[in-house]
N, C-alpha and C positions, 0 to 999 in steps of 0.2 A: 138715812140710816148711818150710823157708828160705828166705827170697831175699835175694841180696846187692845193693846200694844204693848208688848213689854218691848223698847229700843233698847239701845246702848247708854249704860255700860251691863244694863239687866238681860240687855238683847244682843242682836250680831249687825243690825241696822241700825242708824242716826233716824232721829225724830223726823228732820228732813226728808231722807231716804223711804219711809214707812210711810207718812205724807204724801207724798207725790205718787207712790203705785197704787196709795185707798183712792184718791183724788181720779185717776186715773183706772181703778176700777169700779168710780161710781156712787163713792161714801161719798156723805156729806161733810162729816167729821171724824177722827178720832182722839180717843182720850188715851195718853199715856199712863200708863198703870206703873208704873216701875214701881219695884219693893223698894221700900224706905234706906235702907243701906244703900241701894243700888242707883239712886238719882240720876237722870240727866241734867245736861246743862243745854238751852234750848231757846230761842224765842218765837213764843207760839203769833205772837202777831205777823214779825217777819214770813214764818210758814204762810201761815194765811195767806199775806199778800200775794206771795212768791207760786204758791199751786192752786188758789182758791178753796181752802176745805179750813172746817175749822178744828184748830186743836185743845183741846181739853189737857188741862193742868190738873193729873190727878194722882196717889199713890196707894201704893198695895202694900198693907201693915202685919208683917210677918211677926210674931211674938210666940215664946212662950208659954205664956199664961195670958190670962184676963187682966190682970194688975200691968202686967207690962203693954198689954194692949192699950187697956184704958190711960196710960201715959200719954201713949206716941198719939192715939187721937184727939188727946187735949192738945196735942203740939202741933200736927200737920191740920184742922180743922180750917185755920182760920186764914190757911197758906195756902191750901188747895182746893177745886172747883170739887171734885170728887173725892170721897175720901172710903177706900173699903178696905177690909178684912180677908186676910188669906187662914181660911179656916179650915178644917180635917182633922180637927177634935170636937169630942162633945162640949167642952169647955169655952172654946172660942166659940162655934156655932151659937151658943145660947148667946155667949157677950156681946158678938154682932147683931142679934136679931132685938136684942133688948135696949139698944142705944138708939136713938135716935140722931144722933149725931154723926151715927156709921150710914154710908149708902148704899153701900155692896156689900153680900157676905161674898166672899170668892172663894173658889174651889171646896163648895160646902161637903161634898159627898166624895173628898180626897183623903186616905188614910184611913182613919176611924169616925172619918165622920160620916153623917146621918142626919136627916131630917125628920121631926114627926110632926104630928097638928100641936101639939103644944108649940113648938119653936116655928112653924107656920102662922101659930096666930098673932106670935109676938111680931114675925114680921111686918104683919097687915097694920097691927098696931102703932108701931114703930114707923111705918114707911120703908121699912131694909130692902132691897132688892136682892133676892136668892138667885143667885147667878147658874142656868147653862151653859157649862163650859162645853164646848163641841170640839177642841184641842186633841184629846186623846181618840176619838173618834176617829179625827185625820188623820193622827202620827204613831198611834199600838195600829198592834195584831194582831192574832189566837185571843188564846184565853183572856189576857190581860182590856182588849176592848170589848170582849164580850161581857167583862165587869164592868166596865164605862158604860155602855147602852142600858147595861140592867141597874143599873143605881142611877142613870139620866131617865130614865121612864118612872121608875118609883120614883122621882122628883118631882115628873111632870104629874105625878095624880095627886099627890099631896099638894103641889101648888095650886094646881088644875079646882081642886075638890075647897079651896079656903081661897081660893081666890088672890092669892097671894103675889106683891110686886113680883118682878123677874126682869131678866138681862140676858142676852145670847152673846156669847165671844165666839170666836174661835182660838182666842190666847196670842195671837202668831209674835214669835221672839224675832223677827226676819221680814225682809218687807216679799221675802219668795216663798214664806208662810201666809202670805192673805191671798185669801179668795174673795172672790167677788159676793154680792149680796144675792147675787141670781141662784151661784154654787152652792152659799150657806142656807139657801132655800128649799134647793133640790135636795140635798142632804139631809135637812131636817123632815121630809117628806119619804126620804130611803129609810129613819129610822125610825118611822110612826110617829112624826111629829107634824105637823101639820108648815105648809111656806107661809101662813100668816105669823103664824104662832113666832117663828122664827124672826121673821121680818118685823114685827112688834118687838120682840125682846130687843134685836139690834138698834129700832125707832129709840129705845127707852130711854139707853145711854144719852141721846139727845134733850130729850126732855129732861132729865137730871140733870143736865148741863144749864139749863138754861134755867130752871127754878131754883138753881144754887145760885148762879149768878144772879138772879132778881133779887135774892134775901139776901147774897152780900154786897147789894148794891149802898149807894148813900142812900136815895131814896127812901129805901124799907123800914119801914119800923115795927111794923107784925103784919100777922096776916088781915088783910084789909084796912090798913092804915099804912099811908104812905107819904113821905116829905115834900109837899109841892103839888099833891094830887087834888084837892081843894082849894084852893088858887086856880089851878087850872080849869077848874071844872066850872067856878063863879063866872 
């Protein structure tokens, strides 16, 4: 399992620091998510070595509009292992779901945003992964999480019901914001979500990891054609 991470300078912990307490409670990896302004400077190989977990080079595309979106992901695409969308308009929701070149929508049901089966199907289509964010769950209170729960459960039927990718976070800006996979399990079961269901979304980030690295590998050259694979195989 995974978790994605906003560090420093987007967070209050170093890549390293976030690294070694998931390593240490159990992840197998995490993916840096830091918004595009907000970059770290980082070597995920050295991490690696250094704690054993692996880290994911990835960013979270804060925009305005779709125009300005659709920039910054022809930019950051072919730089980074993951590439998503921090969405909470109708406008971005749709841009994310309809790219296929985007992997995450994030924070789809933040602000004004909203999902329905129309932008549920573009997902499926698309490959997007609509992200449970379970951040606000941990860190509101009163009224304000009781909005969180109620737009993460209308999330989960409409994904639930299209069958639609998905992703579990818990967001943490802080390596004393991560909880363990056991915790984000128990959790997702305290608020009607099932610990598989959970446990999958967190699995995902890994498999996205790793099928992006395949297709940006030398090797690839599309799906089911590959540089050296028939050589190999005579």
């Amino acid at each position: 399992m995974y978790e994605a991470v906003h560090a420093h300078p987007d967070g209050e912990s170093t890549v390293a620091r976030v690294a070694k307490t998931a390593a240490d409670y159990g992840f197998e990896g995490v993916v840096v998510r830091n918004h595009a302004d907000a970059r770290a400077e980082y070597d995920p190989d050295e991490i690696r070595d250094e704690y054993g977990i692996d880290v994911v080079e990835g960013v979270e595309i804060r925009a305005d509009d779709p125009q300005q979106a659709s920039g910054s992901v022809g930019n950051f695409r072919t730089s980074h292992t993951i590439v998503g969308i921090h969405g909470g308009t109708t406008a971005l929701n749709r841009f994310a779901v309809e790219q296929a070149k985007v992997d995450v929508l994030a924070h789809p049901m933040t602000g004004n945003g909203d999902i329905n089966h129309v932008l549920a199907k573009a997902a499926v289509e698309n490959g997007v992964r609509i992200e449970f964010n379970l951040g606000g769950v941990l860190r509101e209170s009163g009224g304000r999480r009781v909005r969180i729960l109620q737009s993460l459960r209308k999330l989960r039927e409409i994904v639930a019901h299209y069958d639609a990718p998905y992703v579990v976070s818990a967001d943490p800006t802080s390596h004393l914001e991560l909880r363990t996979p056991r915790e984000l399990k128990a959790l997702g079961e305290e608020i009607g979500f099932s610990g598989e269901f959970v446990e999958d979304g967190l699995a995902e980030w890994g498999r996205l990891a790793e099928r992006n690295r395949h297709v940006h590998s030398e090797s690839f050259i599309e799906p089911g054609v590959e540089r050296g694979r028939y050589e190999e195989e005579s």
